[in-house]
TORFIZA-436313 format. One line per 2 residues: number of its first residue (from 1); their letters; for each residue z, x, y of C-alpha. Coordinates in Angstrom, 2 decimals, decimal comma, always signed. Layout:
NUM = a = Z X Y  ...
//
This chain:
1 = xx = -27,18 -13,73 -19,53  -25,04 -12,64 -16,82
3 = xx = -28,29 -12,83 -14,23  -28,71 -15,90 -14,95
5 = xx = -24,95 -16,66 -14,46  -25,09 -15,40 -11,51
7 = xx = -27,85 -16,79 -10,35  -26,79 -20,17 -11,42
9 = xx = -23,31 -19,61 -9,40  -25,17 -18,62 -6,37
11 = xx = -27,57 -21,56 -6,45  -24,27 -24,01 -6,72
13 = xx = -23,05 -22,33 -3,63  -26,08 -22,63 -1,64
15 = xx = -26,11 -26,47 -2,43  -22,46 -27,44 -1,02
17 = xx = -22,98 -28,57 +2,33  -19,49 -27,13 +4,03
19 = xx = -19,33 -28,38 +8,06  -19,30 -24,44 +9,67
21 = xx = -15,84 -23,48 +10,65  -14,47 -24,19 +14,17
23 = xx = -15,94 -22,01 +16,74  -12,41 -20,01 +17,08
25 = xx = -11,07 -20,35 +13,69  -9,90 -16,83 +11,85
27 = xx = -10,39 -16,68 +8,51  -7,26 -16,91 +6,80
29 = xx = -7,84 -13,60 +4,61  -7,61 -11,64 +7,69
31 = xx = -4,42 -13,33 +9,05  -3,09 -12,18 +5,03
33 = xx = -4,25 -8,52 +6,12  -2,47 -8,35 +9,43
35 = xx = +0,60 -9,89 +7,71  +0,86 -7,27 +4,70
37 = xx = +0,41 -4,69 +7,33  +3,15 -5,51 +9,02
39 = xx = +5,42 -6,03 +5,95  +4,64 -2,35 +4,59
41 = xx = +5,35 -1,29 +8,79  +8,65 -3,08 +8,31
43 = xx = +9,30 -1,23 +5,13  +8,92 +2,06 +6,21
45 = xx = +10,98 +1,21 +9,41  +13,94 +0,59 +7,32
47 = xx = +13,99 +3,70 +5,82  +13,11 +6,14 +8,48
49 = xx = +15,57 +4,73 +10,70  +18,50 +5,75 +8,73
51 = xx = +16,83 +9,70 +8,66  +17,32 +9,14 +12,40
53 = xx = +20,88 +7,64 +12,78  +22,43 +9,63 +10,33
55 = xx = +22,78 +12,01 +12,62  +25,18 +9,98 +15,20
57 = xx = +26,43 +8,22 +11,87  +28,04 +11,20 +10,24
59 = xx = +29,59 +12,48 +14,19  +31,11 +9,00 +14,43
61 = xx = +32,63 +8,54 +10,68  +33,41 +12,36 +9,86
63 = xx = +30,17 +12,69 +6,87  +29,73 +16,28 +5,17
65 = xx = +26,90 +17,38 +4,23  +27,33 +15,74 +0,82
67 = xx = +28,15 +12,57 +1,79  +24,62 +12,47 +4,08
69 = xx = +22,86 +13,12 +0,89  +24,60 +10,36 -0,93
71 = xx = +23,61 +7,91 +2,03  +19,83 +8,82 +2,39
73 = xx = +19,12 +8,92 -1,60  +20,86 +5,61 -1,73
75 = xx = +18,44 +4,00 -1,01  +15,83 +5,15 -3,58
77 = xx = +18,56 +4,35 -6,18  +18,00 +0,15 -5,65
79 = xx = +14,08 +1,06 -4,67  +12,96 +2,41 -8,29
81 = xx = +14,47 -0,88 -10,48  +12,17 -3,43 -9,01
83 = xx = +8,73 -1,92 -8,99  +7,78 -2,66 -12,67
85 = xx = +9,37 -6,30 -12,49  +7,82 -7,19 -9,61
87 = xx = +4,64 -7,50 -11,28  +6,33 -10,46 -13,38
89 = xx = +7,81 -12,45 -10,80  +4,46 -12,57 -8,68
91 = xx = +2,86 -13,68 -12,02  +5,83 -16,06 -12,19
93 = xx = +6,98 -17,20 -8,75  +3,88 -16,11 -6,44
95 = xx = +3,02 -13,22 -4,51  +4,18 -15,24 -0,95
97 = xx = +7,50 -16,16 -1,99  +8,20 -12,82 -3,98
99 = xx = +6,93 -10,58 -1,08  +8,34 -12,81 +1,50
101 = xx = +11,60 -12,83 +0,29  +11,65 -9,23 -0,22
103 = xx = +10,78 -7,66 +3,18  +12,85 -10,95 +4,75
105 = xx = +16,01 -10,02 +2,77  +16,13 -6,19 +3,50
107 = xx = +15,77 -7,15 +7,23  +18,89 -9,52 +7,27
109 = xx = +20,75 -6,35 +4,69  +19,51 -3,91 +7,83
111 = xx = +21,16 -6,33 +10,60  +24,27 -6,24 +8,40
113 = xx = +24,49 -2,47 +7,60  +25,72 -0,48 +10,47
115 = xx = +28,76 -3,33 +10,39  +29,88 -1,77 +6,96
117 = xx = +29,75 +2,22 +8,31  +33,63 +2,64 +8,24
119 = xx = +33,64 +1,50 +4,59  +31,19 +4,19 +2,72
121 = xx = +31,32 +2,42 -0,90  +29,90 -0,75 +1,15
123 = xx = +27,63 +0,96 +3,03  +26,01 +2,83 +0,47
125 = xx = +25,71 -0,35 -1,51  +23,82 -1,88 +0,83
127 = xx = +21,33 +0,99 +1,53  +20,82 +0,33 -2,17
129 = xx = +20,50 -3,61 -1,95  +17,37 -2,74 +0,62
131 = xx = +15,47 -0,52 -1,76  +16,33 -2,81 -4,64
133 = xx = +14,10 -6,32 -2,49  +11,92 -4,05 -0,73
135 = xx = +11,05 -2,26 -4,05  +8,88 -5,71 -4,88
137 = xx = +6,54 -4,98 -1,47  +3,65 -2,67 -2,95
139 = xx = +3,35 -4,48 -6,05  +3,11 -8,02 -4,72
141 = xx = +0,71 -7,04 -1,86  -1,39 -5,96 -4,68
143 = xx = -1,18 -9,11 -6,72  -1,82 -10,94 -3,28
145 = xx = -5,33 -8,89 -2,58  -6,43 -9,40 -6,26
147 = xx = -6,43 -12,99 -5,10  -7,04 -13,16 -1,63
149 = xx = -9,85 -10,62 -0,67  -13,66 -10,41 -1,61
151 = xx = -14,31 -7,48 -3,58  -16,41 -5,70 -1,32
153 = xx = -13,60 -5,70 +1,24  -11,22 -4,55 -0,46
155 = xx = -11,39 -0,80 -0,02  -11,38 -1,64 +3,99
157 = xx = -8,26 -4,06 +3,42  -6,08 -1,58 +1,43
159 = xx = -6,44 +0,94 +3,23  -5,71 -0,92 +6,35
161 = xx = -2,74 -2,64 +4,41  -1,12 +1,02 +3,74
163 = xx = -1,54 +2,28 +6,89  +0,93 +0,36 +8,03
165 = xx = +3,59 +2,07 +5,83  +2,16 +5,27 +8,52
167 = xx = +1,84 +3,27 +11,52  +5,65 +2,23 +10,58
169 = xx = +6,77 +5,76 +9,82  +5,29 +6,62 +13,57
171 = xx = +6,77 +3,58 +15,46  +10,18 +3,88 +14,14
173 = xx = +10,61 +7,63 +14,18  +9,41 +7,25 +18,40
175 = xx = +11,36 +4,03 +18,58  +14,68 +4,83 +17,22
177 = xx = +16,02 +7,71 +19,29  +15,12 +5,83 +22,83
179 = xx = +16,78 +2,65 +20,74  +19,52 +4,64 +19,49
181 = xx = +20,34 +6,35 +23,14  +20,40 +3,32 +25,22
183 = xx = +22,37 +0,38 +22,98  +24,31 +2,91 +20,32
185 = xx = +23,49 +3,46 +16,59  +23,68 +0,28 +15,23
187 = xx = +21,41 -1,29 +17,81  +18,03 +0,30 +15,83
189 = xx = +19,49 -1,54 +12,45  +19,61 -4,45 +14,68
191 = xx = +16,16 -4,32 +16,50  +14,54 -3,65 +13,28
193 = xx = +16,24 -5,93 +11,14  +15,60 -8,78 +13,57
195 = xx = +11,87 -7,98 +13,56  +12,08 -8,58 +9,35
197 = xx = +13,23 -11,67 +10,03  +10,81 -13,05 +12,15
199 = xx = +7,96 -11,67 +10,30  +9,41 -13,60 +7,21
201 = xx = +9,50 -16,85 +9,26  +5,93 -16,37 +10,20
203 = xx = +4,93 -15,54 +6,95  +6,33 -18,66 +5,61
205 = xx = +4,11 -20,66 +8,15  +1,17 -18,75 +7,64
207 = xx = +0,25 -17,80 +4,17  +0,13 -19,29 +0,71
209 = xx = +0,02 -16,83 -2,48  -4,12 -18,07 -3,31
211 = xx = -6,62 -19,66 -0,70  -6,68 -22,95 -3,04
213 = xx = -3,06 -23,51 -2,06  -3,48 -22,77 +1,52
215 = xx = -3,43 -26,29 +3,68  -5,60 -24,42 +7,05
217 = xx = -8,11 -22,67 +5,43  -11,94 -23,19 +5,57
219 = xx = -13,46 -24,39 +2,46  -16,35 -22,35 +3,23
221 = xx = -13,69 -19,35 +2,97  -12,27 -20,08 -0,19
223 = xx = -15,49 -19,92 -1,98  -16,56 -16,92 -0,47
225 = xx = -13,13 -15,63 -1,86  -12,91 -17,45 -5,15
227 = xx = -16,74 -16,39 -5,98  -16,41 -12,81 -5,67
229 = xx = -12,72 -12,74 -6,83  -14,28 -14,32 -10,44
231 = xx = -17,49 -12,87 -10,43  -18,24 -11,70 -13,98
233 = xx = -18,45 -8,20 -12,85  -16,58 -5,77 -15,02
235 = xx = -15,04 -2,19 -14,10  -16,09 +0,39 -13,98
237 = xx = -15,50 +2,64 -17,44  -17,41 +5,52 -18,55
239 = xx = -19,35 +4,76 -21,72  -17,55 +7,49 -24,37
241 = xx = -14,87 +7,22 -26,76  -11,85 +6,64 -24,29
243 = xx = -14,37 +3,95 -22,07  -14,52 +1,93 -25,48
245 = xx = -11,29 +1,80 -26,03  -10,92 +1,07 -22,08
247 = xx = -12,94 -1,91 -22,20  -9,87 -4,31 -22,84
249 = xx = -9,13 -3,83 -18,87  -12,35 -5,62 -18,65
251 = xx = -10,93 -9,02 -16,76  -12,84 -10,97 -18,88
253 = xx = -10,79 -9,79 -22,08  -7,59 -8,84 -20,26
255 = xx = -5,41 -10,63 -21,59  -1,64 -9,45 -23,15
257 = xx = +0,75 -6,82 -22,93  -0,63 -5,38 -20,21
259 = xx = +2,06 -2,52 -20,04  +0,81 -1,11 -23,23
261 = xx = -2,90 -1,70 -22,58  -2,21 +0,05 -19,50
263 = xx = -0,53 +2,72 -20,36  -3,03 +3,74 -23,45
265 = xx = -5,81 +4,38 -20,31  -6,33 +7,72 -19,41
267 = xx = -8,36 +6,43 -16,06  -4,58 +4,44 -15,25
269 = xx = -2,80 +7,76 -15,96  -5,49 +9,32 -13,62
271 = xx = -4,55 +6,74 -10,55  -1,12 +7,49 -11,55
273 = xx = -1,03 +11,14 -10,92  -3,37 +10,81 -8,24
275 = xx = -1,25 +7,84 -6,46  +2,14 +10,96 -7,45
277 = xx = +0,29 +13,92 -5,89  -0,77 +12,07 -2,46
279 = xx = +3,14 +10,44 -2,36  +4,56 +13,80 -3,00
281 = xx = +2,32 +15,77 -0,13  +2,79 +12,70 +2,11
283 = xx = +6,98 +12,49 +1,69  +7,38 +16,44 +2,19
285 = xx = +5,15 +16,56 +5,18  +7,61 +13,31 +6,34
287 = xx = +10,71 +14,84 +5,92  +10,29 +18,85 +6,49
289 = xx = +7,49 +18,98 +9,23  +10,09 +18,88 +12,45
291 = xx = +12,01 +21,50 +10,95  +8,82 +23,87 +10,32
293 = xx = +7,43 +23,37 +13,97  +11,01 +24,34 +15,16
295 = xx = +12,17 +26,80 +12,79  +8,99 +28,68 +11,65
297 = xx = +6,57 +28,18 +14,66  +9,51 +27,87 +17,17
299 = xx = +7,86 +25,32 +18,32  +9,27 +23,29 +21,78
301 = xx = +11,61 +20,58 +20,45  +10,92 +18,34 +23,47
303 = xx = +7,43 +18,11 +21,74  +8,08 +18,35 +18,38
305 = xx = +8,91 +14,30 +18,53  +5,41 +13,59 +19,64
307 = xx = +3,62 +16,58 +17,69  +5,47 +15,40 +14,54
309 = xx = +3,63 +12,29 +14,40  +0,04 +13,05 +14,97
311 = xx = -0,73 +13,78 +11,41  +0,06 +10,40 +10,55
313 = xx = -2,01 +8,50 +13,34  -4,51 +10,93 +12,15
315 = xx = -3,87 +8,97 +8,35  -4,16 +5,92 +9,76
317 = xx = -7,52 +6,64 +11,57  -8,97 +8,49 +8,26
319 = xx = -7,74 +5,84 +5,63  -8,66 +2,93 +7,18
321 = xx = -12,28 +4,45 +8,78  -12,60 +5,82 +5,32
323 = xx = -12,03 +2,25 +3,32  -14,77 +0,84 +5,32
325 = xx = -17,21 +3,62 +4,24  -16,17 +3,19 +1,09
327 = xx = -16,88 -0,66 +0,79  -20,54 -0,23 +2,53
329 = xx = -20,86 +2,37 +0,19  -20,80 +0,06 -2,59
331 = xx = -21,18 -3,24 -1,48  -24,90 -2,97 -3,36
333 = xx = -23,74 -2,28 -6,93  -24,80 -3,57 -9,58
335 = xx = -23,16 -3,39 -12,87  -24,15 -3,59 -16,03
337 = xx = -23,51 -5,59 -18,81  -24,23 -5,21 -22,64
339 = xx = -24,39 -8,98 -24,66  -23,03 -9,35 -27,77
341 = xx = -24,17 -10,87 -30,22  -22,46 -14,05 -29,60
343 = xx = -24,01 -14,24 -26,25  -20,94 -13,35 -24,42
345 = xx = -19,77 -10,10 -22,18  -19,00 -6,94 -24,45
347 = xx = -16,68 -5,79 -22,26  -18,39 -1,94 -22,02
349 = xx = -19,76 -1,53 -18,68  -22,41 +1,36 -17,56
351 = xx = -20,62 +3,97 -14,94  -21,41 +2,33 -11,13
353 = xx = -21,62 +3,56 -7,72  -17,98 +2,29 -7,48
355 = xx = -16,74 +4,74 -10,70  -18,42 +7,49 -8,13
357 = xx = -17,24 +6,41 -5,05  -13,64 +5,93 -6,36
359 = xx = -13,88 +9,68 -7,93  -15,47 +10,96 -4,40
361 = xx = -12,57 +9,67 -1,88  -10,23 +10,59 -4,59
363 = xx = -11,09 +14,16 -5,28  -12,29 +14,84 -1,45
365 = xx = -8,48 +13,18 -0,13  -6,94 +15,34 -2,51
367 = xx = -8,80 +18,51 -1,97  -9,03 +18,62 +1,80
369 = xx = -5,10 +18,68 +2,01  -4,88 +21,82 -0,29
371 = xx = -7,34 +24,11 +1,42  -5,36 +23,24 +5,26
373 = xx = -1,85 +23,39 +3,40  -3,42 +27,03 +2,36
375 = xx = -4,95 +27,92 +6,12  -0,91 +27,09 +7,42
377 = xx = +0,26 +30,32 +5,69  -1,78 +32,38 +7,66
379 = xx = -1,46 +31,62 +10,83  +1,82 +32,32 +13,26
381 = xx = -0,29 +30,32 +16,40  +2,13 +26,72 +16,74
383 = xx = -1,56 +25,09 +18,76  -3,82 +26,30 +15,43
385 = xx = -0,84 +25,41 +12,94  -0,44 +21,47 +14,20
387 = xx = -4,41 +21,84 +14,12  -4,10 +22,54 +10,33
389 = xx = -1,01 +19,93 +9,81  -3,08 +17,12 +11,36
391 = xx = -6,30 +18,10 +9,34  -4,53 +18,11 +6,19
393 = xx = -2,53 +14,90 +6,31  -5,20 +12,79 +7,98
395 = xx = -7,70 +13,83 +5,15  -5,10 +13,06 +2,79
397 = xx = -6,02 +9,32 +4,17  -9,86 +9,42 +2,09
399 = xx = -7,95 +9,74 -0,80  -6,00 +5,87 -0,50
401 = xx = -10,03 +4,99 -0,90  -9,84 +6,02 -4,51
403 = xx = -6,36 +6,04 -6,24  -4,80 +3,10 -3,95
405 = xx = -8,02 +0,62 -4,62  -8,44 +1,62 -8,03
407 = xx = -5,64 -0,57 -9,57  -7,21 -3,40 -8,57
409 = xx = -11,03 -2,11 -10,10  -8,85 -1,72 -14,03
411 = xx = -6,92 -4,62 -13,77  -7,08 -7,33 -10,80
413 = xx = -4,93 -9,78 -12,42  -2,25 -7,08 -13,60
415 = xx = -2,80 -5,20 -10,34  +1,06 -5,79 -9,20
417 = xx = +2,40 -4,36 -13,03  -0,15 -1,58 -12,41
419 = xx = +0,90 -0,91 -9,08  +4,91 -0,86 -10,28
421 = x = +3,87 +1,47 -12,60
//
């Protein structure tokens, strides 16, 4: 049955007789990609650039210790509440408006920030204002991708997508202290809150939460991305007990609650921990690695700046080189499908090349960190330590091929919910 679905599909493609595109026109999906991975570069930008004036901050305004803690957690605080809703209000409103208002409104929050130093209840309150709209980011790019990228690009796309969170991490932590030394400490909140603002304007222009509702894009591109988007193609879930009781993420039958249905996976749990375990390696290396080159490897601080940062243009390299392998890797698959008797899909699909490519990036990202995060203990040499640093985050990258895809393999629709999760 589904052959012949699929064949019939493909035959009423092959018949529409689309004008090509114009010889310069980009498709639209790609302009999306560029676009999200600037929004996550934006995101990450307004967080690190607090870790960097909070130094000058608490000089200026008199902050203990204490009082810096309170001021970088804040914004974690706002950050946490709007994952899981997300989900909803890109089902409800659309993944444009939800993600566009979200990076657009922490940029204008940014601008107005450093205004509100002298008044520490205000200024906290804000911090927590920009994690509370830029909380909705990961989860709506997700809901976007389930709807505007061809499955066999998707592992490429992600991964591209995320490394912009890196690429953002990198930019601001160079940027800010040249920013911060020429203009004064409020000028960075400025320059990047600016840059949020503009992005949201062109965003507006630009996109459209599906290809259907886009006014400039190809037709020719909107089948290719509507075809493979509703393929019947199911996930891939192992065929034993906890696979049959899987099969509801099938999109086919995925329908309610999917919270609960979620939850009662044990491959979600897996993406979960796996999705926990790369975020907690990724946000210790972020935070501590300075202070290890200095105070363990007394490593030159006039380098350190630079050095610090290489293991995260390595990530960027690795994820986004890895994605690609990924998607060639199973652009062929074929999955599939027992009948029912009623002549339509079951819902129980076979285990696929993309079930073992998923499984290989995951377990390979994961394990490649470990055995360099091992190597750094023995070793006092600063030139062989980085070495091991750089090897360890940048494989950490493969890894974004398995967990960070996977939520759109269980549930496409649902992927923003999952994602929250």
């Amino acid at each position: 049955m589904k052959e012949k679905l699929l064949n019939k599909e493909n035959s009423s493609m092959s018949e529409l007789n689309y004008s090509p595109p114009p010889k310069y026109y980009v498709p639209r999906r790609f302009i999306f990609v560029v676009l999200a991975f600037l929004s996550l570069l934006l995101c990450y930008s307004y967080r690190v650039i607090l870790s960097v004036a909070i130094l000058p901050l608490c000089l200026e305004h008199g902050w203990g210790d204490t009082t810096k803690g309170l001021v970088l957690s804040s914004f974690f605080w706002g950050y946490i509440v709007t994952q899981l809703p997300a989900g909803y209000l890109c089902n409800k409103f659309g993944g444009k408006l939800v993600l566009g208002l979200g990076v657009s409104l922490a940029g204008v929050i940014t601008v107005f920030t450093p205004l509100t130093a002298k008044y520490l209840p205000l200024f906290v309150t804000l911090r927590i204002l920009t994690g509370f709209v830029e909380g909705v980011a990961y989860p709506s790019v997700h809901w976007l991708v389930s709807r505007w990228i061809p499955e066999n690009e998707r592992s490429t796309s992600v991964t591209f997508i995320w490394s912009g969170a890196y690429v953002g991490t990198v930019v601001s932590m160079l940027a800010s202290q040249p920013i911060i030394d020429l203009y004064g400490t409020a000028s960075v909140f400025y320059f990047f809150g600016v840059l949020g603002v503009v992005w949201g304007i062109l965003w507006a222009l630009l996109m459209a939460s599906s290809p259907r509702e886009h006014r400039s894009i190809h037709p020719s591109e909107v089948e290719k991305i509507i075809f493979s988007t509703n393929s019947p193609k199911t996930v891939s879930i192992q065929e034993d007990r906890a696979g049959e009781d899987d099969a509801m993420l099938v999109k086919e039958t995925f329908r309610q609650q999917p919270v609960t249905v979620l939850l009662s996976s044990i491959h979600v749990w897996a993406a979960i921990v796996g999705h926990f375990c790369n975020n907690w390696g990724f946000y210790v290396l972020l935070t501590w690695l300075p202070t290890y080159l200095h105070s363990e490897l007394n490593y030159d601080m006039g380098k350190t700046g630079f050095v610090a940062v290489l293991p995260f243009i390595a990530m960027v390299i690795v994820s986004t080189v890895g994605g690609r392998i990924a998607d060639l890797a199973i652009s062929s698959v074929k999955v599939q499908v027992k009948e029912s008797e009623t002549g339509t899909l079951s819902g129980i699909a076979h285990v696929t090349r993309k079930t073992i490519v998923r499984k290989f990036f995951g377990c390979v990202g994961m394990s490649i960190p470990a055995v360099f995060l091992v190597l750094i203990n023995y070793t006092k040499n600063p030139t062989l330590a980085v070495a091991y640093i750089v090897c360890a985050v940048g494989g950490s990258g493969l890894s974004l091929s398995g967990y960070a895809v996977n939520h759109l393999d269980l549930g496409p629709k649902h992927a923003s919910i999952f994602m929250g999760m």
